[in-house]
MIZALO-683349 format. One record per residue: residue in one letter; x, y, z of N, C-alpha, C in turn. Coordinates in steps of 0.05 Angstrom, whole numbers, padded with zeros to 5 digits, always signed. Layout:
BEGIN
aXYZXYZXYZ/...
// end
This chain:
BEGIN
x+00017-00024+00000+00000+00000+00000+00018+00025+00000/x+00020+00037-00009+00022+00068-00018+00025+00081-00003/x+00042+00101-00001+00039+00127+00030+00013+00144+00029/x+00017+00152-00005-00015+00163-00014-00032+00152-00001/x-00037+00123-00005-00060+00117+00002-00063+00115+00023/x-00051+00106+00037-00048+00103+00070-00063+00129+00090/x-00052+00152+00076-00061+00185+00079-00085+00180+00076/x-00098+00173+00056-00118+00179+00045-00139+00161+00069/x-00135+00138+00072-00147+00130+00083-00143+00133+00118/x-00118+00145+00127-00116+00163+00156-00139+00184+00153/x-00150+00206+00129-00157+00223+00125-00186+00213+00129/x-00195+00191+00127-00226+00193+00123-00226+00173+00147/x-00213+00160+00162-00218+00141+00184-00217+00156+00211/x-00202+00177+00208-00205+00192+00235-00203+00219+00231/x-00222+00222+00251-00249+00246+00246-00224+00271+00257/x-00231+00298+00250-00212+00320+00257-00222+00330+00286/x-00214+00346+00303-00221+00362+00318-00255+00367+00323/x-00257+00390+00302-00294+00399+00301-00308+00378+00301/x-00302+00340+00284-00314+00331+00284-00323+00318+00308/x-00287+00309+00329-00295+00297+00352-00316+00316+00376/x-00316+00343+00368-00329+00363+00394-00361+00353+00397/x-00372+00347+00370-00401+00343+00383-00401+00319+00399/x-00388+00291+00387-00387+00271+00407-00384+00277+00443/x-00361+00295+00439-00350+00300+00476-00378+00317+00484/x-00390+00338+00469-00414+00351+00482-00436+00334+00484/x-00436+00322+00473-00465+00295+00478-00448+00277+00500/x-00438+00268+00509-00428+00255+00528-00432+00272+00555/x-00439+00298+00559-00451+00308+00579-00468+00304+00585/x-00488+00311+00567-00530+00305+00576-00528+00284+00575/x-00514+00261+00568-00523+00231+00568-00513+00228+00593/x-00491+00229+00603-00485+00222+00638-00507+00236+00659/x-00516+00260+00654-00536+00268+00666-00563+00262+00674/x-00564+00253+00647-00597+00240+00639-00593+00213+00653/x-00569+00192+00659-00569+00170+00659-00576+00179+00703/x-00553+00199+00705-00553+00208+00735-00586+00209+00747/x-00598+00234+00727-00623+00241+00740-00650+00220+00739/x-00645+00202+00709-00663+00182+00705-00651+00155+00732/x-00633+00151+00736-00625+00132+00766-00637+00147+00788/x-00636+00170+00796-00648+00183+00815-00678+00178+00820/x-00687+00181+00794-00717+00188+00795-00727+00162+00801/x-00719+00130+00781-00733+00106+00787-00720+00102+00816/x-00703+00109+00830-00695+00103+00864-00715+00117+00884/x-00724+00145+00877-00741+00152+00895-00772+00146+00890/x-00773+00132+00866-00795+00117+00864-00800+00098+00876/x-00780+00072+00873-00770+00057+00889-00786+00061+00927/x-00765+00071+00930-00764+00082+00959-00792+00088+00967/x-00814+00114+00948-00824+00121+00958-00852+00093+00953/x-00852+00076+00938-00869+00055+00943-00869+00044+00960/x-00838+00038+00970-00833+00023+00995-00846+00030+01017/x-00842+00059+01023-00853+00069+01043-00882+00076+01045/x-00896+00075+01024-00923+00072+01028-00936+00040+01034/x-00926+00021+01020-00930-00008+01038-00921-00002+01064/x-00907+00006+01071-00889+00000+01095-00913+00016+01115/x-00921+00035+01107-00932+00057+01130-00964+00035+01130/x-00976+00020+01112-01002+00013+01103-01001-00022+01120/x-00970-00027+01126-00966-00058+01144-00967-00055+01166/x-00953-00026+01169-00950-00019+01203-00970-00013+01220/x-00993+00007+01202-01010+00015+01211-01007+00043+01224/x-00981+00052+01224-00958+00072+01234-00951+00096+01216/x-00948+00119+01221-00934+00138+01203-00919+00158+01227/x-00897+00152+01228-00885+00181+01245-00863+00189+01232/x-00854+00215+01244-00840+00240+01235-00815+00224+01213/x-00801+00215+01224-00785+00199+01209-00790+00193+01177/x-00806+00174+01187-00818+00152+01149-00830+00186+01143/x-00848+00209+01147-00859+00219+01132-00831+00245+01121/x-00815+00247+01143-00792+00256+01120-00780+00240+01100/x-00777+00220+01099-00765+00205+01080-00778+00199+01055/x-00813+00205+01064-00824+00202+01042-00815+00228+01022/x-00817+00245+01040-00824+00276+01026-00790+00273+01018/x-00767+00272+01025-00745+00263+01013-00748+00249+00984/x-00757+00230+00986-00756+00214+00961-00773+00234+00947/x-00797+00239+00952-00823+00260+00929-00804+00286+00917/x-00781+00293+00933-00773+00308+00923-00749+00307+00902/x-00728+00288+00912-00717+00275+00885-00737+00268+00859/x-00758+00258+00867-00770+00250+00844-00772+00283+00825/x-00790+00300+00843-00789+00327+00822-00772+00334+00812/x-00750+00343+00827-00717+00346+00822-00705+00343+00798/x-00709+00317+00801-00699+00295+00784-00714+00299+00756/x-00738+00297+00753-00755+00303+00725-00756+00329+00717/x-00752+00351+00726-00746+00379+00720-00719+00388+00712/x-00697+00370+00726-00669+00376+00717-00659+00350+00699/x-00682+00333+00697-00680+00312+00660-00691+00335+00650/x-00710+00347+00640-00726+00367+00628-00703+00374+00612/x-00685+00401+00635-00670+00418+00625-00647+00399+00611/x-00648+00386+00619-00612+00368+00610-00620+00365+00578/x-00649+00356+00582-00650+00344+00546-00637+00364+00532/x-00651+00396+00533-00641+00415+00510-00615+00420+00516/x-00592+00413+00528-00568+00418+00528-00554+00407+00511/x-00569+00380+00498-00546+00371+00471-00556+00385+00442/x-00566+00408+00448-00568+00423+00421-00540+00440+00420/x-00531+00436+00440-00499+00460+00439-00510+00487+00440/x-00486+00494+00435-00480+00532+00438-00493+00534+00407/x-00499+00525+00392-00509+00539+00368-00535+00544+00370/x-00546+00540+00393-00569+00543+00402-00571+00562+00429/x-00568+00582+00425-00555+00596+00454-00580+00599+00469/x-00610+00604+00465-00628+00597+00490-00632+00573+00499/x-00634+00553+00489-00633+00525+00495-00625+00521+00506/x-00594+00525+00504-00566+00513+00511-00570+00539+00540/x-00577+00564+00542-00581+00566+00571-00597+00568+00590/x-00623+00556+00580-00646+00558+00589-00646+00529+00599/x-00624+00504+00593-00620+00477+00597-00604+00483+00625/x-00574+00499+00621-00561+00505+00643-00575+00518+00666/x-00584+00539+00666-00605+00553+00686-00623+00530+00695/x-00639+00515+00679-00658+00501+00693-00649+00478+00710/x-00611+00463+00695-00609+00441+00717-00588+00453+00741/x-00591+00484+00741-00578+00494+00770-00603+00501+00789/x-00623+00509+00782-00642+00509+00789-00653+00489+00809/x-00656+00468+00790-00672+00439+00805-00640+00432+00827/x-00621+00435+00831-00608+00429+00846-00609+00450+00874/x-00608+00482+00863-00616+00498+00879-00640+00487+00896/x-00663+00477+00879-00689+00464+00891-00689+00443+00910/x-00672+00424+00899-00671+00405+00918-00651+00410+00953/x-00634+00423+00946-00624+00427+00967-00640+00450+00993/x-00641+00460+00978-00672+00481+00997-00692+00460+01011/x-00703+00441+00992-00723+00420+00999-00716+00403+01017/x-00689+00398+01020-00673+00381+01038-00666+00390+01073/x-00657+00417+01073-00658+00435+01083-00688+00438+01104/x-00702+00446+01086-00736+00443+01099-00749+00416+01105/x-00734+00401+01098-00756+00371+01109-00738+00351+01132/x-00703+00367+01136-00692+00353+01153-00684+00369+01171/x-00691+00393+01174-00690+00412+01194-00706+00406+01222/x-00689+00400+01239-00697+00391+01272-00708+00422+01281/x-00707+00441+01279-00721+00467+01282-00746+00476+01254/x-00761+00497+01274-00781+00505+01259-00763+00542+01233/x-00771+00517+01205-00759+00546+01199-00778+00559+01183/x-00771+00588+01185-00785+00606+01183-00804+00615+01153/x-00819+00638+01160-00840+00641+01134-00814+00645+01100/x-00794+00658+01111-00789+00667+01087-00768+00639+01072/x-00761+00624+01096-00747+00600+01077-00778+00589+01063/x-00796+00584+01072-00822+00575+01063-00825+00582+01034/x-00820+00605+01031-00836+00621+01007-00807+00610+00986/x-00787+00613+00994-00762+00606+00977-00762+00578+00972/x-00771+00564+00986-00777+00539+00964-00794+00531+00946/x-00818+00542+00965-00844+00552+00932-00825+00558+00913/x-00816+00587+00912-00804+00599+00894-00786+00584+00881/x-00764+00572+00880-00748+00550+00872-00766+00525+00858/x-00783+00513+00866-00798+00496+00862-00808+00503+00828/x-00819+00524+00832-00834+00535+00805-00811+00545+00788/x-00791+00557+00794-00771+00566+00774-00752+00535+00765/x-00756+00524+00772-00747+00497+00770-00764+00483+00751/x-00782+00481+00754-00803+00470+00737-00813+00478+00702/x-00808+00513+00718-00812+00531+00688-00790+00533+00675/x-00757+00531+00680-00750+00529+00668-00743+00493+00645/x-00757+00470+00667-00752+00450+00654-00767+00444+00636/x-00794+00459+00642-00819+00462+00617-00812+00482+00591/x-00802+00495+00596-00788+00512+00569-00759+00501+00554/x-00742+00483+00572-00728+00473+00561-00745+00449+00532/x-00758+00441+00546-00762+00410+00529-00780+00425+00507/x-00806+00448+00507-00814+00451+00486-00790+00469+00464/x-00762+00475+00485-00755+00486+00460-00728+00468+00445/x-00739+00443+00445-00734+00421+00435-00751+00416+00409/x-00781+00422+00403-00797+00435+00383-00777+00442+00352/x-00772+00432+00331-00752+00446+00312-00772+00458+00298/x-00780+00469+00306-00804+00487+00287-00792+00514+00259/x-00793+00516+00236-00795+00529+00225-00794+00560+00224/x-00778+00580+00211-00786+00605+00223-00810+00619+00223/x-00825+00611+00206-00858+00626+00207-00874+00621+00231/x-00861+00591+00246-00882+00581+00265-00867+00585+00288/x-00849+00592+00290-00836+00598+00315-00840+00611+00334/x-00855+00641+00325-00870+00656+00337-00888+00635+00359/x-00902+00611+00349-00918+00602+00367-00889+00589+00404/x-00873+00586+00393-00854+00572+00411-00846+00603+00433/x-00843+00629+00425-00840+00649+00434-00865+00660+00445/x-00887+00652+00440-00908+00664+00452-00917+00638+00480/x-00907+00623+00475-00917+00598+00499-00886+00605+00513/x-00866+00610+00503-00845+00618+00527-00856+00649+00543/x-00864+00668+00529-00873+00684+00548-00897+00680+00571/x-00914+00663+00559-00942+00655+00574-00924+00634+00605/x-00901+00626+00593-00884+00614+00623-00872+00625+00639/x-00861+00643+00613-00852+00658+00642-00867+00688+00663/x-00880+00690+00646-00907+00707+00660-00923+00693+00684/x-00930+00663+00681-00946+00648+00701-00925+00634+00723/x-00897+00635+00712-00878+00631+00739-00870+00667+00759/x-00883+00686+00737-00878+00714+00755-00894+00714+00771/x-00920+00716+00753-00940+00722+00775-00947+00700+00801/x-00943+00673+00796-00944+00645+00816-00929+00667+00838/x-00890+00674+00832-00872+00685+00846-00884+00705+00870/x-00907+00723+00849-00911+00752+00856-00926+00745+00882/x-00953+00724+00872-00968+00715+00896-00955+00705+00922/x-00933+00688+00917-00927+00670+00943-00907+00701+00953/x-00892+00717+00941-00868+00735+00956-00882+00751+00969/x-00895+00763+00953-00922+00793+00967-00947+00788+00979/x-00964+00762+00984-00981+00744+00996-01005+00764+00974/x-01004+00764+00951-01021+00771+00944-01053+00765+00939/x-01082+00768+00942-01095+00757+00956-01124+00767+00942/x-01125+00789+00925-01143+00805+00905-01149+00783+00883/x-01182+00782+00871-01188+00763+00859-01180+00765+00825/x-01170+00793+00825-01154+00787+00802-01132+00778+00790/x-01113+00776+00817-01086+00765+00806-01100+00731+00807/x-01118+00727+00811-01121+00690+00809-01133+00680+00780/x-01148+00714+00776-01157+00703+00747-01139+00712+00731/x-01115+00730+00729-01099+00734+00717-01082+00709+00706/x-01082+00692+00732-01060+00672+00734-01076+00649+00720/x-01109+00644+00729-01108+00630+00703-01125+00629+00676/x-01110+00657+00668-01112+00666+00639-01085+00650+00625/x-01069+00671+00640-01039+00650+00640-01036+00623+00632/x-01044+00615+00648-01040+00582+00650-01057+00575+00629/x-01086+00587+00624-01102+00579+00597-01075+00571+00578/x-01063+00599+00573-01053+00608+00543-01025+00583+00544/x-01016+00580+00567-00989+00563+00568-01004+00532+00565/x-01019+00535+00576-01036+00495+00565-01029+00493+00528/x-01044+00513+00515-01054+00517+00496-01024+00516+00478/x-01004+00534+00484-00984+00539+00474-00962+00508+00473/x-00967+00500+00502-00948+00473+00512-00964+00450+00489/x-00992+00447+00486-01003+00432+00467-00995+00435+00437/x-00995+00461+00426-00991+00466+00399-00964+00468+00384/x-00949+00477+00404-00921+00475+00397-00908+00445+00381/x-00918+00424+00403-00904+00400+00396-00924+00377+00360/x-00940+00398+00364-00963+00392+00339-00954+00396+00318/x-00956+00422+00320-00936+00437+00295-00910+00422+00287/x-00890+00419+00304-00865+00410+00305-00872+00386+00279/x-00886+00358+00298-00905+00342+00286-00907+00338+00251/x-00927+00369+00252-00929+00368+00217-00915+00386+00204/x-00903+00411+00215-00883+00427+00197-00861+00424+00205/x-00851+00411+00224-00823+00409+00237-00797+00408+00215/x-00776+00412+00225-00750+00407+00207-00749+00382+00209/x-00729+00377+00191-00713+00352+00193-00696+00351+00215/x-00683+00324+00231-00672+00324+00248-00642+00332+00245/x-00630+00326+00212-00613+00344+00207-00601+00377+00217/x-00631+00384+00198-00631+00412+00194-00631+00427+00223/x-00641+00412+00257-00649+00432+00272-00616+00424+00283/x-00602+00408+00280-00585+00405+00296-00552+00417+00283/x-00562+00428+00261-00540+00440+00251-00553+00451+00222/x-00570+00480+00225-00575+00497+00209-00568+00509+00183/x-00538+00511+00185-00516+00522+00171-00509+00499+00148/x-00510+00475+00154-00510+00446+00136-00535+00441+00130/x-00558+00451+00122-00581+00435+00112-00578+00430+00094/x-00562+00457+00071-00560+00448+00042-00540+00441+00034/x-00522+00432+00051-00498+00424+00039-00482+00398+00058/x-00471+00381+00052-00454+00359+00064-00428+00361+00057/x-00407+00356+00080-00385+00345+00071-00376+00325+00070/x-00367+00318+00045-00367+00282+00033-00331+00273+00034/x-00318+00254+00043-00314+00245+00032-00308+00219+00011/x-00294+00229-00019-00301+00214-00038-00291+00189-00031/x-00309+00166-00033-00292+00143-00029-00276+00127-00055/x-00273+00144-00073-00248+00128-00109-00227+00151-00095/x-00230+00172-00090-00206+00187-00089-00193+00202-00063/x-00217+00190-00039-00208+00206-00016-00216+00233-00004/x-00215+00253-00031-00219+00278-00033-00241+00288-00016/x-00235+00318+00013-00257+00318+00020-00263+00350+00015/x-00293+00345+00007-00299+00372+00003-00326+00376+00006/x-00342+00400+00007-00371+00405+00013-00386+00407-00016/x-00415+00396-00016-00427+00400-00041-00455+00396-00031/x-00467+00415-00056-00501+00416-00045-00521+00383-00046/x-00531+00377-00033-00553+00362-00033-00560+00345-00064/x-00556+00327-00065-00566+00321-00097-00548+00304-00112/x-00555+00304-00135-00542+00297-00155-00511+00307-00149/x-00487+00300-00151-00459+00317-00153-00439+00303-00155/x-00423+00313-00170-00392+00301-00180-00369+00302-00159/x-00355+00289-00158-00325+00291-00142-00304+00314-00167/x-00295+00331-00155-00286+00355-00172-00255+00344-00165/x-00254+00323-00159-00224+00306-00158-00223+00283-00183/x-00236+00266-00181-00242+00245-00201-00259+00242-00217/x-00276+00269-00213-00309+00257-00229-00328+00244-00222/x-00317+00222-00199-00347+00207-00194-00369+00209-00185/x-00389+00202-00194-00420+00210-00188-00432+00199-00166/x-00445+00217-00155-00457+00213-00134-00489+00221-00128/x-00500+00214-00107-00525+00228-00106-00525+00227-00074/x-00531+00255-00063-00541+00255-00025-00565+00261-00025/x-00584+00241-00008-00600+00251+00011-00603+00256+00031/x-00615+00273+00047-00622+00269+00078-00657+00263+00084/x-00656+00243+00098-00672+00234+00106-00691+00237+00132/x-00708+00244+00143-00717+00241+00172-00713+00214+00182/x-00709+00213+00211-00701+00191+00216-00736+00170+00220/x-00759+00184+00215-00786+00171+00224-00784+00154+00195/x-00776+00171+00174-00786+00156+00143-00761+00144+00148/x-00739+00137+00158-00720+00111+00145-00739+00088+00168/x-00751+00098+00192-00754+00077+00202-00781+00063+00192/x-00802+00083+00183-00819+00070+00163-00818+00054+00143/x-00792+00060+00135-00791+00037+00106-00781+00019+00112/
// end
């Protein structure tokens, strides 16, 4: 074999730099997801246990009912900071995603530890740690509910719908905030709040619809800049270079080729 060729085939067997980066960034949310998804089936676990357990005994004291509320709380924790983790393997080319994923799994940790705090505290603590776990609770939640719908690869005409259900969240995590910080108590901030919540049902429903029937390709949402073009290389000559979608020649040897991209639902349909 050839030095040429040898090159040639070093050149297309191992991937450059840019190529290895998405690999090492997906190897984050997947340790995470594997972390928070073990968390969540354990305090499931646990917390079944402890409801036989309290239902044999005939018994419930201080103890088993913290441990329940322990485990109930990993469980939230745990499904709000999976939430946010999912949109973190869109990367930085996605910069709300990518920090609306980070904010929400500091959040649910912020949450849990507050929660921990309040349910294993041998003293009585006070109104305002009270209200700060509410508060945590819901910013935890809203940001893991905005992470996942903005997982949605929606189109730019329909996007608007993905921006109007992110404001309707974060409006109904203000005002939730406004009520529990200021003890607000007037019958309009309740119907305010659920006007709110109407428009975020409505928004959380339609978003993932749309996606559904106008959505991108799974290509296209995960790297924008490449929808119309691939970099190939040629397997007669090695040669690597970018070319549009389609029909196209190797501008090294000539050889013909044809790319498609596919969704991954229609390869698994056929």
């Amino acid at each position: 074999m050839s030095a040429q060729t040898e090159n040639r085939l070093r050149l297309v067997e191992e991937p450059t730099h840019d190529e290895r980066s998405p690999e090492v960034a997906r190897d984050l949310p997947a340790t995470l997801r594997k972390v928070f998804l073990r968390s969540l089936i354990g305090s499931l676990i646990v917390s079944a246990a402890m409801g036989i357990y309290a239902f044999l005994q005939g018994r419930w004291g201080q103890t088993e009912a913290r441990i329940l509320f322990t485990t109930l709380s990993v469980s939230f924790c745990s499904m709000t900071a999976l939430a946010s983790a999912a949109a973190y393997s869109r990367g930085r080319k996605f910069p709300l995603a990518y920090g609306l994923s980070i904010a929400g799994v500091g959040a649910s940790i912020i949450a849990f530890l507050l929660f921990m705090g309040g349910i294993w505290s041998f003293k009585d603590f006070n109104e305002s740690y009270a209200k700060a776990m509410a508060i945590a609770g819901i910013v935890s939640f809203s940001l893991g509910h905005a992470s996942v719908l903005g997982l949605a690869s929606l189109p730019g005409r329909l996007r608007r719908v993905y921006w109007l259900t992110l404001c309707a969240i974060a409006s109904l995590a203000a005002v939730s905030t406004a009520l529990i910080l200021f003890e607000l108590e007037g019958e309009i901030y309740f119907r305010v709040l659920g006007i709110i919540g109407i428009l975020d049902g409505c928004g959380t429903l339609t978003t993932p619809i749309l996606a559904k029937l106008h959505g991108l390709s799974s290509v296209q949402a995960c790297n924008p800049e490449a929808a119309d073009e691939i970099t190939l290389f040629c397997p007669q000559c090695g040669s690597r270079k970018a070319y549009p979608l389609g029909d196209i020649t190797c501008a090294t040897c000539g050889l013909k080729l044809r790319v498609e991209v596919v969704k991954e639902d229609d390869t698994q349909a056929g």
